[in-house]
C-alpha angles and dihedrals in degrees: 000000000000121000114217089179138076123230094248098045086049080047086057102048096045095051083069098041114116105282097225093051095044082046095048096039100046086053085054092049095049092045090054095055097040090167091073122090123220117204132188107240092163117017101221105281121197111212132135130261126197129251114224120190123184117228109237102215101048087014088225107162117236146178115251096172149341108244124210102227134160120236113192124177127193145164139229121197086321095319103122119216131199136177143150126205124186121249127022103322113141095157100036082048092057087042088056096043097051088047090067091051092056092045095052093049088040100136086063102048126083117231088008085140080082098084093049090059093043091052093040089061097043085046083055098048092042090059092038090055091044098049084046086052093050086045096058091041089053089052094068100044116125118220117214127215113209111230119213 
């Protein structure tokens, strides 16, 4: 199998796949592969980070917001896994975190081709959502005439 992406882009994308589907998937991964043990390096923490936005015209960085997000960190037979979801999602957050794990030792893992698929999809529906957005937003441009 060939990985077009990298692991933290599949980090990135994971950590907005649907939360029942990563949950339920990782627990069929891992049961799949019994022999591997899951620890605790970071038990899920909720905390805020801060969103930054660049202004477009002087291109000065600011805060818009603080965010509530969950950052969760495991390890699998020495192979370390991070990841951080927004809200209040201690157990979407470990998923997460122990998908990265298994994506890191892949080569070792049974079905881990899983979790591609799973973040391909999300990847899919993530565009989808986004061109749909643009789209919207292109209906309703004004176009101007000049007037001499």
């Amino acid at each position: 199998m060939s990985i077009e992406l990298s692991r933290g882009e599949m980090a990135s994308i994971l950590a907005l796949a649907d939360r029942d589907d990563l949950i339920a998937l990782v627990d069929q991964v891992l049961e799949m592969n019994s022999e591997l043990r899951v620890t605790a390096v970071r038990a899920p923490e909720i905390g805020t980070v801060q969103l930054q936005v660049r202004e477009p015209v002087s291109e000065e960085r600011f805060i818009i917001a603080d965010s509530l997000v969950t950052v969760a960190e495991v390890q699998i037979d020495g192979t370390l896994g991070w990841a951080m979801r927004l809200g209040d999602e201690p157990e979407a957050a470990t998923a997460a975190a122990v998908a990265d794990a298994l994506i890191s030792m892949s080569a070792h893992v049974n079905d881990v081709w899983r979790l591609f698929e799973l973040a391909s999809a999300t990847d899919l529906f993530i565009k989808s959502t986004r061109n749909a957005q643009v789209r919207r937003l292109l209906d309703t441009a004004i176009n101007f005439e000049e007037l001499d």
